[in-house]
Every structure is written in structure tokens, then in C-alpha cells.
N, C-alpha and C positions, 0 to 999 in steps of 0.2 A: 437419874440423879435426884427425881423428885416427884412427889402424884402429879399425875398428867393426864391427857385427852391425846392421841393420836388425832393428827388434822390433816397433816399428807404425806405420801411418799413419790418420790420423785427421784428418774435415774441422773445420776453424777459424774461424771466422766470416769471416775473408778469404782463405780458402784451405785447405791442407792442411798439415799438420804431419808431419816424420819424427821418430820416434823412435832412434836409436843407443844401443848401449851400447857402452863400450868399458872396455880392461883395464886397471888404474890402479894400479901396481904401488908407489907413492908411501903408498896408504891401504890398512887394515887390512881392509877390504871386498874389495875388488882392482874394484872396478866404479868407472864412471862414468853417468851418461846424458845423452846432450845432445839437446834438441826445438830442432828449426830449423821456426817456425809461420810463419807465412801464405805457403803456397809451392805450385808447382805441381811434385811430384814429378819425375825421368825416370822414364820409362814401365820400364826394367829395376830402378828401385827400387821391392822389394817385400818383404815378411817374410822375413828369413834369410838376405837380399844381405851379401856381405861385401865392402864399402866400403874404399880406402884414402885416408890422411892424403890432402888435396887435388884427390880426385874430385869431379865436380860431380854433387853428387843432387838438385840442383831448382832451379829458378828461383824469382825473387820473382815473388809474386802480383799481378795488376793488382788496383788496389783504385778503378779510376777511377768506378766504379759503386757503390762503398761509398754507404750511406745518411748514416754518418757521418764521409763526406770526409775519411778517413785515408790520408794520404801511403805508397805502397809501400814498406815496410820488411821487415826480414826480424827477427824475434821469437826470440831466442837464450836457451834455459834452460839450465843445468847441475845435476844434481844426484846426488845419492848415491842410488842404490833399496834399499829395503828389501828384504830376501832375499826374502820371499813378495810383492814385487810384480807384481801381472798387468796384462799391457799389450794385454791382450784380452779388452772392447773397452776402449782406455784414454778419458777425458775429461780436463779441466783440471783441476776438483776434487781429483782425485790429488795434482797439481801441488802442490793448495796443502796438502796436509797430510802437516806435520813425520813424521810416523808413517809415510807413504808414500814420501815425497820429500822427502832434506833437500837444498834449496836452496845453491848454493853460488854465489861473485864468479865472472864466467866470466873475467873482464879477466886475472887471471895464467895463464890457460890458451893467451890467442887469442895468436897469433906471426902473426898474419896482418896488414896496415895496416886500423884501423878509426878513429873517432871518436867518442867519448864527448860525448852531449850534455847540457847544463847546460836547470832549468828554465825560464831567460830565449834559449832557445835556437829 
């Protein structure tokens, strides 16, 4: 989505997750982080790869063996890291807490065609 730093990857219940941070000259932090989750890495993405806007660093995960017959999709986080965050070894829980990761809307970031789905969707 953007230049970036590979900082981790980490398995996901359907796959793998990369971690990115990237430089956010918009916010008083200067960071970003984006997790692209249930994915199957490229084999040159690894801690410290430096990525540009529009490289391809993974494919979606087959999920055709999931237990819980989830559709393959690709799991897009954004968020702000706190300065003392470690992404080694990282989990989801991070994810979910304000003090860790504050979560942010990706939709004004993505400049790419996507589709927003609605709950009756």
C-alpha cells in the first residue's frame, strides 16, 4: 500500500500475517503499521525487507480447509505503534490494545479498487 520496513511475520489462524511500518509524515508519531493477515508471504519477505508502494508481498491464504468455512480474504489493519512497541514475537492481543496499537479507518489510506462490505452482505 505504501514504502515500508517489514518488522514481522507471524502465523494467523489462516495463514500468515506481515507486519510493515511505514513513514507518516501527516502524524506527530511519523509511523504507521499496517498487518496484511491470513497470507502466504513471498519467500524474499522477511524482517528488514524494504518493500515499495505496490510490490506484491503475499498472496491470500487458502482457507478451503478452514474448520470454520471462512471465505479467503485478506485481513487489513492500520494502526499507530507506540514508540516502545515490540514486534518480536508479536501476537493479535497487541492489536487489540489502545496502549499498544491505536487502531485507525484504513478506507482513507487504500487508493487502490476495494469494496466495503455491509452486514447483510
Amino acid at each position: 500500500m505504501h514504502d515500508g520496513v517489514v518488522l514481522a511475520l507471524f502465523k494467523d489462524y489462516l495463514g500468515q500475517a506481515v507486519i510493515l511500518e511505514h513513514a507518516d509524515t501527516d502524524h506527530a508519531s511519523g509511523r504507521l503499521m499496517s498487518v496484511y493477515a491470513h497470507t502466504v508471504p513471498e519467500k524474499h519477505i522477511v524482517p528488514a525487507t524494504v518493500v515499495k508502494a505496490g510490490d506484491i508481498i503475499a498472496t491470500i491464504a487458502d482457507t478451503r480447509h478452514s474448520k470454520a468455512g471462512i471465505l479467503p480474504h485478506l485481513h487489513l489493519s492500520l494502526g499507530r505503534p507506540a514508540p516502545d512497541l515490540v514486534y518480536e514475537p508479536f501476537v493479535w492481543n497487541r492489536m487489540r490494545d489502545p496502549e499498544q496499537v491505536k487502531l485507525i479507518d484504513p478506507l482513507p489510506l487504500i487508493r487502490w479498487p476495494h469494496q466495503v462490505l455491509t452486514v447483510g452482505d
